[in-house]
C-alpha positions as MATLAB code, in Angstrom:
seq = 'XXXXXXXXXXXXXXXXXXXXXXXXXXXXXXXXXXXXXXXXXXXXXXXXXXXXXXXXXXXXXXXXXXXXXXXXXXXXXXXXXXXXXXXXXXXXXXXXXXXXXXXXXXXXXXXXXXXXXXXXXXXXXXXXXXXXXXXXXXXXXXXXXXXXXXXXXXXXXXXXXXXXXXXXXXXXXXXXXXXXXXXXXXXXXXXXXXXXXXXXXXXXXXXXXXXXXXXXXXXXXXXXXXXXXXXXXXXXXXXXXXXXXXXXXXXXXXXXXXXXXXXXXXXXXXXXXXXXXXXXXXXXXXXXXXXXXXXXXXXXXXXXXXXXXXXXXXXXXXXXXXXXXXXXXXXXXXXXXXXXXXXXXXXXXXXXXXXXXXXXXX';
ca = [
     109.061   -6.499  -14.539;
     111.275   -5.912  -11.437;
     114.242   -5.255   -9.493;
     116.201   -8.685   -9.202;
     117.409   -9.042   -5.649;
     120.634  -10.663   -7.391;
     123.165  -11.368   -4.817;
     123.217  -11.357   -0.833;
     124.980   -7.791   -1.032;
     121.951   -6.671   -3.560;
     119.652   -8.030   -1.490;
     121.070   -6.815    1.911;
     120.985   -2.888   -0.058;
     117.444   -3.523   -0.754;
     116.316   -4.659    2.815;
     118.153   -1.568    3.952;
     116.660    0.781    1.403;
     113.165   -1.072    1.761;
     113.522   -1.692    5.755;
     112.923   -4.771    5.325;
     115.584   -7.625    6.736;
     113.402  -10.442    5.277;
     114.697   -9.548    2.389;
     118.628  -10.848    2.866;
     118.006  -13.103    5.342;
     114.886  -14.991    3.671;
     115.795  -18.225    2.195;
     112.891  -17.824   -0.287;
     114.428  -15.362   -2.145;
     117.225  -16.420   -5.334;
     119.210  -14.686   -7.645;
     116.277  -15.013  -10.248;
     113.697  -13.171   -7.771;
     112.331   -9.901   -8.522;
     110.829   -7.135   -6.341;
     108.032   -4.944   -7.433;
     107.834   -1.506   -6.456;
     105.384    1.380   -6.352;
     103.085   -0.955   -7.627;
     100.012    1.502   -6.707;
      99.040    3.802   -9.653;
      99.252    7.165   -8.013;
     102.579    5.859   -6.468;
     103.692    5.132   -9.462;
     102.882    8.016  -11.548;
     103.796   10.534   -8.777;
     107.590    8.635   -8.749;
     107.709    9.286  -12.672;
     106.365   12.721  -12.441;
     106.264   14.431   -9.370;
     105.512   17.797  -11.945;
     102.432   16.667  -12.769;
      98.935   16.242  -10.732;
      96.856   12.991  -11.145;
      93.231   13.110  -11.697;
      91.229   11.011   -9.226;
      89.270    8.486  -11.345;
      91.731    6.259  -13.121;
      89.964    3.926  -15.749;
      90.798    0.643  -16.886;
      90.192   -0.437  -20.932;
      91.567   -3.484  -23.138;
      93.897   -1.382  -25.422;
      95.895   -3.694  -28.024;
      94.825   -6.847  -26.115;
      95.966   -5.641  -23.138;
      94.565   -4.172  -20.095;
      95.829   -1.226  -19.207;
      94.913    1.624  -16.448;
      94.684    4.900  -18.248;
      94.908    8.270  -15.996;
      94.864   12.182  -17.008;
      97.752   14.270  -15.876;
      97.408   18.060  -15.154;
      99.998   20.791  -15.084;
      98.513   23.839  -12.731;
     100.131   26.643  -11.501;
      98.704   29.162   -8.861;
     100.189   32.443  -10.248;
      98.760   32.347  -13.457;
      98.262   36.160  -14.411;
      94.773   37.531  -14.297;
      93.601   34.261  -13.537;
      90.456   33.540  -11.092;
      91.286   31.034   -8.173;
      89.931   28.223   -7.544;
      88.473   26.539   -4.521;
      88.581   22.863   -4.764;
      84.542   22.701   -4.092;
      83.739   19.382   -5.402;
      86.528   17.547   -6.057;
      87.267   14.125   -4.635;
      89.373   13.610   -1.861;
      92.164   11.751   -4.224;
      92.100   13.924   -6.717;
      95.667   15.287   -6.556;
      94.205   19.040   -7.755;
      92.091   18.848   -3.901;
      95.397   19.268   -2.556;
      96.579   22.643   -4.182;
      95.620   26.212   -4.614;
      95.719   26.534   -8.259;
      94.508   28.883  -11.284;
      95.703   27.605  -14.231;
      95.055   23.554  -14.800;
      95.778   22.239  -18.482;
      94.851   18.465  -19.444;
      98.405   17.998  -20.587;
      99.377   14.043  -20.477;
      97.527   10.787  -20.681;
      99.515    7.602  -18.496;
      99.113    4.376  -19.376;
      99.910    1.815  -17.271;
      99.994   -2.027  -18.096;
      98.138   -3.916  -15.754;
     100.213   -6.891  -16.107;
     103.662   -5.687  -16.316;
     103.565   -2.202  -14.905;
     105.265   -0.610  -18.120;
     104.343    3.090  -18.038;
     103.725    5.530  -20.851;
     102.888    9.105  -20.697;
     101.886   10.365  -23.717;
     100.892   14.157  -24.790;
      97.685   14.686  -24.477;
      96.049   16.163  -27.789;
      92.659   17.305  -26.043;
      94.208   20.988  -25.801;
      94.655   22.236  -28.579;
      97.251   25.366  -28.004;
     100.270   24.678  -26.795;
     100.875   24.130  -22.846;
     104.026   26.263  -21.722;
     104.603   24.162  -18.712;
     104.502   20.841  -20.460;
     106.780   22.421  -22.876;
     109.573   23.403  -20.294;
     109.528   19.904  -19.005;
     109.902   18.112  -22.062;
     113.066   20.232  -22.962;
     114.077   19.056  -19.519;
     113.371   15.614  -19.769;
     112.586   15.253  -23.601;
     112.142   11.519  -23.680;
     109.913   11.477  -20.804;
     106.317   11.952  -22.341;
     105.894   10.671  -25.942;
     104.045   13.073  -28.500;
     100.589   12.235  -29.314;
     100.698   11.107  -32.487;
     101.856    8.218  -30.982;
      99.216    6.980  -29.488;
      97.381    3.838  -31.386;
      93.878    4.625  -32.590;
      92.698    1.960  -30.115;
      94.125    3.996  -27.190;
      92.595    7.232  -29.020;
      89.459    5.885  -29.037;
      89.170    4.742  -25.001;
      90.208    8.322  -24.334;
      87.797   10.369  -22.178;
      86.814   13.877  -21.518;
      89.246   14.843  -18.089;
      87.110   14.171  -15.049;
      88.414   16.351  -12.203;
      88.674   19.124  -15.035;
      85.395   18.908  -15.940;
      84.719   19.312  -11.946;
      86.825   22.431  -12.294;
      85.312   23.703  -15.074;
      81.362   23.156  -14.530;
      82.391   24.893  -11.103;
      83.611   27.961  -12.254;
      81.387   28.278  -14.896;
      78.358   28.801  -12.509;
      79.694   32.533  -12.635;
      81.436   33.067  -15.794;
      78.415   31.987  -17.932;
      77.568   35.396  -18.412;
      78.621   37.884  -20.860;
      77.239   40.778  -19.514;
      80.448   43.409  -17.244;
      77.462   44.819  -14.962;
      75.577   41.502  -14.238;
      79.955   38.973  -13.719;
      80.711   41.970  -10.717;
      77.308   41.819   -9.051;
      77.371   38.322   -9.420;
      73.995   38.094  -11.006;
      72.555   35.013  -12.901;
      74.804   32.779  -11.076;
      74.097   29.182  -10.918;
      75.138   26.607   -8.527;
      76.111   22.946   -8.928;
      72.502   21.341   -7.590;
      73.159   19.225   -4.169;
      73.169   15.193   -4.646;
      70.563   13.784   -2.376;
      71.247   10.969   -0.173;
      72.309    7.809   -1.697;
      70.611    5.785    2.018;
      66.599    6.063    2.613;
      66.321    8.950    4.552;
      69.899   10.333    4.688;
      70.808   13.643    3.330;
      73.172   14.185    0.524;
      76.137   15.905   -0.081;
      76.132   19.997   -0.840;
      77.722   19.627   -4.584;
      76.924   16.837   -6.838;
      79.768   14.861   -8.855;
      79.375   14.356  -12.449;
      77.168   11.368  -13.932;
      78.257    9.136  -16.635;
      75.567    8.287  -19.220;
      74.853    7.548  -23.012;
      73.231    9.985  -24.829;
      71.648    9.225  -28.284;
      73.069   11.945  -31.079;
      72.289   11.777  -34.494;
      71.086    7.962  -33.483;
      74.204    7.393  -31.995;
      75.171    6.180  -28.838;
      77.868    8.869  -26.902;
      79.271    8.351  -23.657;
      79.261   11.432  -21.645;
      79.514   13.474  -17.814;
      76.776   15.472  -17.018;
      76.648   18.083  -14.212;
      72.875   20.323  -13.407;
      72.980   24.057  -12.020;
      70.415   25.382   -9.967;
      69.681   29.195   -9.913;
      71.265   31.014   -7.474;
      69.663   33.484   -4.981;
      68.541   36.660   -5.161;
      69.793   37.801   -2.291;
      73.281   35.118   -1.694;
      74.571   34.749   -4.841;
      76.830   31.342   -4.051;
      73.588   30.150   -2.434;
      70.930   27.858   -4.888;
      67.076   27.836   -5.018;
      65.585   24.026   -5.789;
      64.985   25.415   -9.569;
      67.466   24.044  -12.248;
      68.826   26.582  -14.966;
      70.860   24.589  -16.680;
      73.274   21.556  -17.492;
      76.546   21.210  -18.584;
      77.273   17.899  -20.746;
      81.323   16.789  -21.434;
      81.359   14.408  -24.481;
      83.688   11.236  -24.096;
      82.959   11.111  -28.153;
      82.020   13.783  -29.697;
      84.570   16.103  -31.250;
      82.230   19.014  -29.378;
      83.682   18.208  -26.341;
      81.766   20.605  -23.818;
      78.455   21.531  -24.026;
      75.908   24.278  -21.828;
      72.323   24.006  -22.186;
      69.970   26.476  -20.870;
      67.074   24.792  -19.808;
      63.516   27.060  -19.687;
      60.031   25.722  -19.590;
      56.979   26.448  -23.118;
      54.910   26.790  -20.358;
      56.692   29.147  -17.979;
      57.034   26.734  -14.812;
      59.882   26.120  -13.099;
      62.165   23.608  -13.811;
      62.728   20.917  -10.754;
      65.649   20.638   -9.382;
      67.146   17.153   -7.947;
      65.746   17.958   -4.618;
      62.597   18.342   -5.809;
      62.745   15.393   -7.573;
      63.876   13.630   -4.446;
      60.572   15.161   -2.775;
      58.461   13.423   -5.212;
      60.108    9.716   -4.271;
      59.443   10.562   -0.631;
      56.090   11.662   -1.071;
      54.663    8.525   -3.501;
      52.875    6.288   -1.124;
      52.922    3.369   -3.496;
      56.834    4.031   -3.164;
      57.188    4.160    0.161;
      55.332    0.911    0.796;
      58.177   -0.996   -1.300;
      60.763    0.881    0.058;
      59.598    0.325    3.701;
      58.919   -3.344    2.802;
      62.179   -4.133    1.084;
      64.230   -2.366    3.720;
      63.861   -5.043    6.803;
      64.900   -8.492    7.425;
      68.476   -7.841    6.608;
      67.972   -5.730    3.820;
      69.157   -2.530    2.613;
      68.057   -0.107   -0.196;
      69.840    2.518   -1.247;
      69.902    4.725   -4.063;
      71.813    5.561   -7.139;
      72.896    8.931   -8.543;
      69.981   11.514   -9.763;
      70.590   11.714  -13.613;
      68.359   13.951  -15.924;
      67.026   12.967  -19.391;
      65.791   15.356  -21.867;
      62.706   13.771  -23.711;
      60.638   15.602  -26.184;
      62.105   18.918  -24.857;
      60.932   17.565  -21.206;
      63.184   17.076  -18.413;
      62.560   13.571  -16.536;
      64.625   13.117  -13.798;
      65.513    8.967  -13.435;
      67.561    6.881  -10.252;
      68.257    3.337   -9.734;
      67.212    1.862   -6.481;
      69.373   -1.116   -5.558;
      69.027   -4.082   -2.805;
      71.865   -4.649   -0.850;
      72.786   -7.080    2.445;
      73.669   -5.310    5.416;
      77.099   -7.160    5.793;
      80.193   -5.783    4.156;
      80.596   -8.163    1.604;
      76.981   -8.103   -0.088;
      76.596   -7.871   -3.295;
      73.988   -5.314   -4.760;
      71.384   -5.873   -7.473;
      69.239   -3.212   -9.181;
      65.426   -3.303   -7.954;
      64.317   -0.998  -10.872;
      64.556    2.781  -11.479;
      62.418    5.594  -10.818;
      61.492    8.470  -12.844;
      59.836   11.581  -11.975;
      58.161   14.059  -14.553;
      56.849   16.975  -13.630;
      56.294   15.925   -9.945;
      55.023   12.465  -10.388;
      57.050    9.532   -9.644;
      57.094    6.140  -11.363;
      58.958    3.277  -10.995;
      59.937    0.048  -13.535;
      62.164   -2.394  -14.167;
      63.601   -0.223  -17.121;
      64.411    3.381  -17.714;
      61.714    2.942  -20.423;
      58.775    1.505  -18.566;
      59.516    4.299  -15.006;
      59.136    6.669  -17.912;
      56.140    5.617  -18.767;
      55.120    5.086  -15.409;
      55.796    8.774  -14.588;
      54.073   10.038  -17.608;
      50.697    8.485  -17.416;
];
């Protein structure tokens, strides 16, 4: 699992190399002990391949019995012919592709990282399906570096999910390049933005671009696990500015073999479409609301608010958020109070999805 420190001369190498003078001069250590390096995931992956950039959202899953950390590699470039640049508007602040000027970005490996022993495996990632040229240099460099993907086991295969901080990258840029009209991509009409999150704290605002949200989504009476990002229409008259009227959403499938998915969202009856602000409005404005929110927000208590996630029902969009109870200390522990719905300006609140629905709808 480690480095054994071995004898006094091994171990006096490794204080030197680590800093560290414990290390000889510790009578703890024996010739049986072992020291664990890098033992962080980024550090790790960034020792193995310093080529590659690290998406920010590793995920854990029990793969063969085993728990394992799985995390999505990128290859990018930022002299990609012809290419459009790209701005880093949304992207977490660990995301390794935050840090770079880039226009090209390829999903190109999947790590996987034992939990237990640290044992690392980067495998080719099978998502794209043409061939990556950068990958390919490096694995004539270092050709038994990243395994092909064939190798995977179909329990890894099937914990495999769609490339977060490229689906970031991708909803982003698509705000402009939905279009497929020359005239209407150079005056930048028809743009859409990514709609603003509103504040997660009563009262607080939100942050300018949302991040994606992570739902199930019943297909064919089956249960897929999927990201979801919502565009609002941009302005007439600033097209990287929004108006508070969605246009569309953009769904990435963690399951289904149609990975990406745009759907234009318009209204039978010709009214607009609300946005998550407006939505927001609608909780601020229900008195019934604001008298539990008030109430449950004293005496050491804090509510706060989960992410703003739309639901398509019966060709209706029903916007639906969690409200959670929380301590004020650092330590506490929070617990869902029930979720909210609105439809169509009208808020409801239950202790399901289901029954805030309903509530909303009546």
């Amino acid at each position: 699992m480690g480095i054994k420190t071995g004898s006094f001369f091994k171990r006096t190498i490794l204080g030197i190399a680590l800093s560290d003078l414990q290390i000889p001069l510790s009578s703890e250590l024996t010739s049986e002990s072992e020291i664990l390096l890098r033992r962080g995931i980024k550090d790790r992956l960034t020792a193995l391949a310093p080529f590659l950039s690290w998406d920010s959202d590793p995920y854990a899953a029990i793969v063969d019995n085993r728990v394992v950390w799985i995390v999505d590699g990128y290859t990018t470039s930022n002299s990609y012919p012809y290419s459009q640049s790209f701005g880093q508007e949304g992207l977490p602040s660990g995301s390794d592709i935050a840090r770079i000027p880039l226009n090209y970005m390829r999903s190109a490996v999947r790590a996987v990282i034992d939990a237990d022993t640290g044992t690392t495996t980067l495998y080719e990632s099978d998502i794209e399906q043409s061939a990556d040229p950068i990958l390919k240099l490096w694995k004539k460099v270092l050709p038994d570096l990243i395994a092909p993907a064939d190798s995977m086991s179909q329990d890894l295969r099937s914990h495999l999910r769609y490339p977060k901080d490229l689906f970031i990258v991708q909803s982003s840029l698509l705000g402009r390049y939905h279009v497929d009209n020359a005239e209407s991509l150079f005056n930048g009409e028809d743009r859409w933005t990514i709609s603003p999150a509103p504040g997660a704290d009563v009262g607080m605002p939100g942050s300018a671009v949302s991040q994606p949200v992570f739902r199930f989504n019943t297909v064919a009476g089956e249960q897929q696990w999927s990201m979801i990002r919502t565009y609002n229409a941009g302005s007439s008259s600033n097209a990287t500015a929004g108006r508070d009227v969605l246009s569309a959403m953009i769904i990435a499938s963690h399951d289904s073999p149609q990975k990406l998915q745009v759907i234009r969202l318009t209204s039978s009856d010709g009214n607009k479409i609300s946005s998550p602000q407006v939505a927001q409005s609608a909780i601020d404005a229900d008195p019934e609301l604001a008298r539990i929110i008030t109430l449950l927000n004293t005496n050491g208590s804090q509510v706060r608010f989960g992410p703003m996630t739309p639901l398509i029902i019966k060709d209706a969009l029903v916007w639906t958020r969690s409200m959670l109870i929380s301590g004020t200390g650092g330590a506490a522990v929070p617990r869902v109070y029930g979720i909210i719905a609105v439809s169509d300006g009208v808020a409801g609140l239950g202790e399901t999805t289901e029954l805030a629905i309903a509530a909303a709808i009546k």
